[in-house]
Structures are given as C-alpha cells and as structure tokens.
Backbone as numpy.savetxt, mean C-alpha at the origin, in Angstrom:
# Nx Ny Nz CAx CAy CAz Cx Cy Cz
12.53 -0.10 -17.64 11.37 -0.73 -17.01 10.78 0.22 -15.97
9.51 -0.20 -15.73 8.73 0.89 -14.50 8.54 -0.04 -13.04
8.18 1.00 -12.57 8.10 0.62 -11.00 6.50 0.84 -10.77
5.38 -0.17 -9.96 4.35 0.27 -9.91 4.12 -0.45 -8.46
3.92 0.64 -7.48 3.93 0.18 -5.69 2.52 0.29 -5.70
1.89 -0.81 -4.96 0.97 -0.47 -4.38 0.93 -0.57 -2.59
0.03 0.14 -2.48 -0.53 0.06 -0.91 -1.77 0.65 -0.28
-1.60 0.22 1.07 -2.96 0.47 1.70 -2.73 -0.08 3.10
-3.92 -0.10 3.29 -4.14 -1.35 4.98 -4.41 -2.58 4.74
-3.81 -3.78 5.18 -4.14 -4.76 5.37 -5.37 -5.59 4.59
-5.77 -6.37 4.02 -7.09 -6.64 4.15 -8.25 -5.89 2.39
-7.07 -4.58 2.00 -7.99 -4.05 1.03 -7.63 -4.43 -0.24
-6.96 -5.45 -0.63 -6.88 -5.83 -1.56 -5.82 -5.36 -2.31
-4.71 -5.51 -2.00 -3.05 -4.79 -2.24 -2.67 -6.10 -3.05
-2.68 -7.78 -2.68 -1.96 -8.53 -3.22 -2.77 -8.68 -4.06
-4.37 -8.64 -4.15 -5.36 -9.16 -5.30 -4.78 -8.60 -6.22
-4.64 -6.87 -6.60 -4.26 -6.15 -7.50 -3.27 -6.32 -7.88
-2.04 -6.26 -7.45 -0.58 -6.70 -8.00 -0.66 -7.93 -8.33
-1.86 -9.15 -8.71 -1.36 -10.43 -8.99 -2.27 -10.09 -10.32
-3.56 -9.31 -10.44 -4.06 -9.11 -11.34 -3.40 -8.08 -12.55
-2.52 -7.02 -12.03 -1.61 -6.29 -12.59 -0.33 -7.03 -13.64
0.06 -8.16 -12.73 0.52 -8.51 -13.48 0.85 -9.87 -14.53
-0.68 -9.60 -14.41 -0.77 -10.50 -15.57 -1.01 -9.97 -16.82
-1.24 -8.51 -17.15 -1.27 -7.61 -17.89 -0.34 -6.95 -18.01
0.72 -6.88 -17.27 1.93 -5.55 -17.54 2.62 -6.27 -18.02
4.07 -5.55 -18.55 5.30 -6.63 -18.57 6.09 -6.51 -17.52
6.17 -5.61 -16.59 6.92 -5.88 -15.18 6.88 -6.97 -14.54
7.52 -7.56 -13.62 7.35 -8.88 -12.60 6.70 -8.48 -11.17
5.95 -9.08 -10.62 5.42 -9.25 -9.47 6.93 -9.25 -8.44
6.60 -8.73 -7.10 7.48 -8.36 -6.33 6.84 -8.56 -5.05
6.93 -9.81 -4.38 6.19 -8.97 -2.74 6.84 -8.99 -1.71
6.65 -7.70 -1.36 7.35 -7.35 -0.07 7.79 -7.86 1.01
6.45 -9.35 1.51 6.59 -9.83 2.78 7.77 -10.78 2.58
7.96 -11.54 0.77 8.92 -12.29 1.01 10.37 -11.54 0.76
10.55 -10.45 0.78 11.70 -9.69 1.07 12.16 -8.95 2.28
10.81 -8.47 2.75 11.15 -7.73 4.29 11.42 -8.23 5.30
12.42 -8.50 6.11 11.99 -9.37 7.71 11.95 -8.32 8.59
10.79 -8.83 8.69 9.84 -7.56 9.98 10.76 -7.73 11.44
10.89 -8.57 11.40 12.17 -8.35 12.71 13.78 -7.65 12.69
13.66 -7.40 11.30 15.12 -7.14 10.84 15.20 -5.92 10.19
14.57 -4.65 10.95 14.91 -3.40 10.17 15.40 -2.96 9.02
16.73 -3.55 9.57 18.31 -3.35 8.15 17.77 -4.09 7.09
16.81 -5.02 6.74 16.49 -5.86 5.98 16.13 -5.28 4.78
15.93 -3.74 4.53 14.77 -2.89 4.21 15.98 -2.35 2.95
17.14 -2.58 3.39 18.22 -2.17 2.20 18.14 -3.65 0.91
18.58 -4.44 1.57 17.83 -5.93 0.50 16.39 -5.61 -0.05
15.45 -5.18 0.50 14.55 -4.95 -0.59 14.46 -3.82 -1.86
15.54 -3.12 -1.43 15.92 -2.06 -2.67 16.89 -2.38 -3.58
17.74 -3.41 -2.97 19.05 -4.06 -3.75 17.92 -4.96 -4.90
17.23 -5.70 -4.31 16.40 -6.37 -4.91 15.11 -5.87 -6.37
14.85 -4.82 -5.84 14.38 -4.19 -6.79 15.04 -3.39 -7.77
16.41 -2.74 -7.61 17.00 -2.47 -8.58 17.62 -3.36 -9.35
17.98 -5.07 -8.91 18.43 -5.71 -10.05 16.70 -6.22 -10.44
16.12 -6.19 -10.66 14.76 -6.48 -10.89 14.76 -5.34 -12.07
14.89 -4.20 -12.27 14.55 -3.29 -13.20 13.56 -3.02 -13.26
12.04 -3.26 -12.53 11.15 -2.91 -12.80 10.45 -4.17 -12.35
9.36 -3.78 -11.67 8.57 -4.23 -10.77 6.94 -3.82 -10.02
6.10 -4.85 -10.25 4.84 -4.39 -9.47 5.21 -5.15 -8.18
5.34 -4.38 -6.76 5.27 -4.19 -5.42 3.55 -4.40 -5.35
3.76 -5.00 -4.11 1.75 -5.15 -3.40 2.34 -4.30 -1.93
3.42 -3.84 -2.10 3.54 -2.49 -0.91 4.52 -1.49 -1.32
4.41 -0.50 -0.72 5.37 0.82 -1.15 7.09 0.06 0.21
8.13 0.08 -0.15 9.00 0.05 0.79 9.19 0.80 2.14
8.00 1.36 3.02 8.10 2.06 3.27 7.44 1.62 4.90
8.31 1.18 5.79 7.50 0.76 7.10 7.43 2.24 7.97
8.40 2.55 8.09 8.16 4.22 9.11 9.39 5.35 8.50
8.81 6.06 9.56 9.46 6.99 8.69 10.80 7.44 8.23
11.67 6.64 8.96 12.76 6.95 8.27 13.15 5.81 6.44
12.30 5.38 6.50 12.58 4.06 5.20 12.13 5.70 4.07
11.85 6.75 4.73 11.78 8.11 3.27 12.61 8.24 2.65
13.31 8.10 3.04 14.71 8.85 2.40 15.08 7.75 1.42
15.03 6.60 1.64 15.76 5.06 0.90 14.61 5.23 -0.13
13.48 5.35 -0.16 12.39 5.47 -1.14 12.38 6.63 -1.96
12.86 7.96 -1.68 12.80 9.16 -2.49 14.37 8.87 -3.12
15.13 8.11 -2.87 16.45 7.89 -3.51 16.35 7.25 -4.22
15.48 5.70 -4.24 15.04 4.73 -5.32 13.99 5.43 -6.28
13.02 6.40 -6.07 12.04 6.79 -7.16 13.00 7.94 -7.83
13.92 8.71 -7.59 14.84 9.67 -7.65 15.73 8.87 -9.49
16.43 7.72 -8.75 16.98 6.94 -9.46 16.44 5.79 -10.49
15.21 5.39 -10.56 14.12 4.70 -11.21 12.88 4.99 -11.96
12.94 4.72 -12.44 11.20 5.25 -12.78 10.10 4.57 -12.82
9.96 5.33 -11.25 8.20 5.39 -10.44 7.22 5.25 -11.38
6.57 4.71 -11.91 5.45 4.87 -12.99 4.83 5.12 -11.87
4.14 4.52 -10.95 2.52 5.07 -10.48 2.63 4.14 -8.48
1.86 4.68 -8.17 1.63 4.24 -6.76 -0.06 4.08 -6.70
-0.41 3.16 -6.25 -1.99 2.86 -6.48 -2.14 2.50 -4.95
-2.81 3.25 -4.13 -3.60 3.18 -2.99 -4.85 2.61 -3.01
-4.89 1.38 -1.95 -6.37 0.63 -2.35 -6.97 0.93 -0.94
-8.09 0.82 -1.18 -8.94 1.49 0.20 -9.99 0.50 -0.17
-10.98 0.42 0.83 -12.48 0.29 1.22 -13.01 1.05 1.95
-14.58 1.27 2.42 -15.02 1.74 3.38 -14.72 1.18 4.94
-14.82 1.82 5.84 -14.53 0.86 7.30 -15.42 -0.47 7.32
-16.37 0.26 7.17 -17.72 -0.84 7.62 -17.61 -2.25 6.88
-17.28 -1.57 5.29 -16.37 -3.17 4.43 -15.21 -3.91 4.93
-14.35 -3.27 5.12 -12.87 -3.89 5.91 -13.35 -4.60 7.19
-14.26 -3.84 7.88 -14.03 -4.60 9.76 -15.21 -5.98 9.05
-16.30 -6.02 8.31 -17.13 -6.67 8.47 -16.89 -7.69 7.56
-16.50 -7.47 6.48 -16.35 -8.46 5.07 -14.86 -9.03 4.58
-13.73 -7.89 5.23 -12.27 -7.99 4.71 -11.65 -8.65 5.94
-11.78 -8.24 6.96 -10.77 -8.78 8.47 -11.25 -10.11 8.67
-12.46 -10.33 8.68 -13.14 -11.96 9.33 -12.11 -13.04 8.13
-11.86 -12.54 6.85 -11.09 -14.11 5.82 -9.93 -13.53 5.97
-8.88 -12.28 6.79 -8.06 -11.97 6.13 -7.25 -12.62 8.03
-7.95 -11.82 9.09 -7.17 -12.41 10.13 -7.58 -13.96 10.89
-6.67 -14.49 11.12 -7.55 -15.61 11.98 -7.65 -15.32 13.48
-7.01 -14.29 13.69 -7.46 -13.80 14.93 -8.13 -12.93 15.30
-9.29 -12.46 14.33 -10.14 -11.51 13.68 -11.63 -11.62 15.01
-11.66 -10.62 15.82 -12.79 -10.61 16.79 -13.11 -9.20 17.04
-14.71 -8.89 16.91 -15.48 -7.92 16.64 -15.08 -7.20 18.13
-14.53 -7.92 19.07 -14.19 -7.25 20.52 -12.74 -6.43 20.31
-12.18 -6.55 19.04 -11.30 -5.82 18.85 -11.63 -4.51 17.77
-13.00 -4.19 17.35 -13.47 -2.73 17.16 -12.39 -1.80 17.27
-12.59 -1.69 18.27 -11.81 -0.32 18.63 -10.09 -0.21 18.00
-9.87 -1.00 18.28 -8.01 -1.46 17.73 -8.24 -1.46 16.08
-9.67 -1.55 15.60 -9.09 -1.93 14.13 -9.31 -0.70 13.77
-10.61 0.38 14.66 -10.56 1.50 13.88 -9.39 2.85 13.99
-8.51 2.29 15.39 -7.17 2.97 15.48 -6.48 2.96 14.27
-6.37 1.34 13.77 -5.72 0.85 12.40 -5.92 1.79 11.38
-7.18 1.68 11.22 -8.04 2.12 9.81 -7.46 3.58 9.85
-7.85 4.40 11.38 -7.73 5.90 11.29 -6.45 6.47 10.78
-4.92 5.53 11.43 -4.03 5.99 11.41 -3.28 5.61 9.78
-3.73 4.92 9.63 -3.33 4.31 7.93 -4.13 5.77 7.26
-5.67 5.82 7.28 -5.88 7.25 5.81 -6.50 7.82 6.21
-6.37 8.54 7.52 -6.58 10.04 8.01 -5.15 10.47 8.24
-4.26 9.85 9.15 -3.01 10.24 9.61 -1.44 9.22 9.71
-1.57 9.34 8.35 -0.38 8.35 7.63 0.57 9.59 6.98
1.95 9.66 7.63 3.30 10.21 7.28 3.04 9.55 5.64
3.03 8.37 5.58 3.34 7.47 3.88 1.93 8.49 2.79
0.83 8.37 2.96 -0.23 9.52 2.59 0.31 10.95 2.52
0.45 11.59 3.58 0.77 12.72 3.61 1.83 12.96 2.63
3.32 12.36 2.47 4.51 12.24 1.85 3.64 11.83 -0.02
3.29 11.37 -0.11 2.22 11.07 -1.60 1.55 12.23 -1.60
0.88 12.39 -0.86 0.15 14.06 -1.61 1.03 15.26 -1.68
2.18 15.21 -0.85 2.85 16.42 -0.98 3.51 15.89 -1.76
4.80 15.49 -2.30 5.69 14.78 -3.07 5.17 14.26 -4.62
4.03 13.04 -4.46 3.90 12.34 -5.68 2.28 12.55 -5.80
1.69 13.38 -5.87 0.54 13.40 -6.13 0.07 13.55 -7.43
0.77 13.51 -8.65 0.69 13.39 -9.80 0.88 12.02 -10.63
1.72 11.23 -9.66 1.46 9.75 -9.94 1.23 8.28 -8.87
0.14 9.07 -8.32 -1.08 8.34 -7.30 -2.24 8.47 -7.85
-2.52 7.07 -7.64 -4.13 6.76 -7.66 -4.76 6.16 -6.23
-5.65 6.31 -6.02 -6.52 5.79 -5.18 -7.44 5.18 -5.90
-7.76 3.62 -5.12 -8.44 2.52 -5.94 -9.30 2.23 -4.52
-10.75 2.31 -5.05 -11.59 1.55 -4.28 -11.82 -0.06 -4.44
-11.42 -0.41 -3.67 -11.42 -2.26 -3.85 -12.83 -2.63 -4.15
-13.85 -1.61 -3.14 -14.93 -2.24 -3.08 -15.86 -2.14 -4.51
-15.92 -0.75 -5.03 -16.53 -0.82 -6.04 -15.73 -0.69 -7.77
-14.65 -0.58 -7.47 -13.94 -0.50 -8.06 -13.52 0.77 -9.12
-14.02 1.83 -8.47 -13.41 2.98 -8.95 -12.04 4.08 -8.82
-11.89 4.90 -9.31 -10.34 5.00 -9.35 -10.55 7.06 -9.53
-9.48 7.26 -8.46 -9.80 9.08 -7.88 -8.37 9.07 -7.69
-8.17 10.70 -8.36 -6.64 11.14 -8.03 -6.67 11.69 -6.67
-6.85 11.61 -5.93 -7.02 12.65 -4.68 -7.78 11.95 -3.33
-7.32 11.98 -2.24 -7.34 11.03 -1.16 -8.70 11.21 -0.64
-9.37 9.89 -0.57 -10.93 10.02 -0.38 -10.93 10.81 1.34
-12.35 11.42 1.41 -12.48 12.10 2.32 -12.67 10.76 3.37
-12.02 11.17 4.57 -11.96 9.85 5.86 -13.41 9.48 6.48
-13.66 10.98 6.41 -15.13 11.00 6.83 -16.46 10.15 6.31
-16.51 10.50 5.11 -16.83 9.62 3.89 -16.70 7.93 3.99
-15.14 7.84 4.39 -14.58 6.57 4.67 -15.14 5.61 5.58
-15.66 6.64 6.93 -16.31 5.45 8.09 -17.75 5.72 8.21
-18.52 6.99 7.49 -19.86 6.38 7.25 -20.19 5.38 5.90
-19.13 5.24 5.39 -19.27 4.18 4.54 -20.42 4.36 3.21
C-alpha cells in the first residue's frame, strides 16, 4: 500500500483534498488531529505506530510538527512507500480574506499582521518545505486550492502575497 501526506497552512484546503482523495484511491483516510495530542509531544510516536498498522494511508498532514519529528518521518518514508506529498497553498490575499473568516472563529482583520507571520513562515521559511525540496522533491506536488492547478516546484512567495 502507499502513503499520500498532505500539507500546508491551515485554512488551504488540506482536509477538503484528503476527503476528496479518498474517495478515489484505495488507501484509507487518516487525520492527524484525531491522532496527535498537541499537548502531548510523545504522542507523535502513536501516530506512526498507527500508520504502519494502517499500511497505507491518505494523511491531511505530513507527521511533522518541528523539527525534530525529521528523523521519525525520514525513518517511516525510509521503511514505507511514500507515494507523493501534495502541498496545498492559496494566495495570501485568498487565505486572510475568503479562507480564515469560515475557517477561524476567532478570525479578526486586527490580527493582519500575525496571520501574515503565519503565512510567511509556513512557504517562505518552513524547515518542513525546505526538507521536501532538498530530500523529496521528486515526489511533491504543490496544489493551488484556489485555482486548482498543480506545479512540481515551490511557488515563488513573492508571487504568493501579490496574489
């Protein structure tokens, strides 16, 4: 069986795709939030126990909160087979204006500035990005949520916030 992770930021359409994925693949749907406890670091080994008796799985996230969860992830794709990692993006101007207002309920335009920290540090200066283009850049895609096109190679950031 294959492994197919997706990810991104918040908001760009990570669970839409893995629910639409798999209704077409034969892998099983997998999501992260009901395996990870964000309060519970160590928790992060149960989601790999979990996916290896799974045999194969579409993820709506890569296992991967910081940077040390690398090593547990290059040991599971090492030992499995990674079919593909699909990065979903939008433009900024789509995410702060059209994606955050239905996605947070605590979603306020006075928080600008905090979301474009978000935005910047997720796909200008993301260790998880960087580690995909050096490492797996042969089985990454980048998926635009918004229009729905599909690029091997990490959209320019710049590009990203004039939208």
């Amino acid at each position: 069986m294959r492994y197919t992770f997706i990810t991104g930021l918040y908001g760009t359409g990570k669970t839409t795709l893995a629910c639409l994925l798999d209704k077409v693949c034969p892998e099983s749907l997998c999501s992260f939030d009901d395996l990870y406890n964000y309060a519970d670091d160590a928790s992060m080994c149960a989601v790999y126990d979990r996916l290896s008796d799974m045999g194969g799985a579409i993820m709506d996230a890569i296992p991967i909160i910081y940077p040390h969860h690398l090593p547990m992830f290059n040991e599971f794709r090492r030992m499995r087979h990674v079919q593909s990692v699909i990065v979903t993006y939008c433009t900024y101007n789509e995410w702060v204006t059209n994606r955050l207002p239905t996605k947070l309920t605590t979603y306020t335009l006075d928080a600008s500035t905090r979301y474009l920290d978000e935005y910047t540090q997720f796909y200008k200066e993301s260790f998880l990005l960087d580690f995909l283009d050096t490492h797996m850049s042969d089985m990454t895609i980048y998926y635009n949520t918004s229009n729905g096109s599909v690029r091997q190679e990490r959209p320019c950031f710049d590009q990203l916030i004039k939208g």
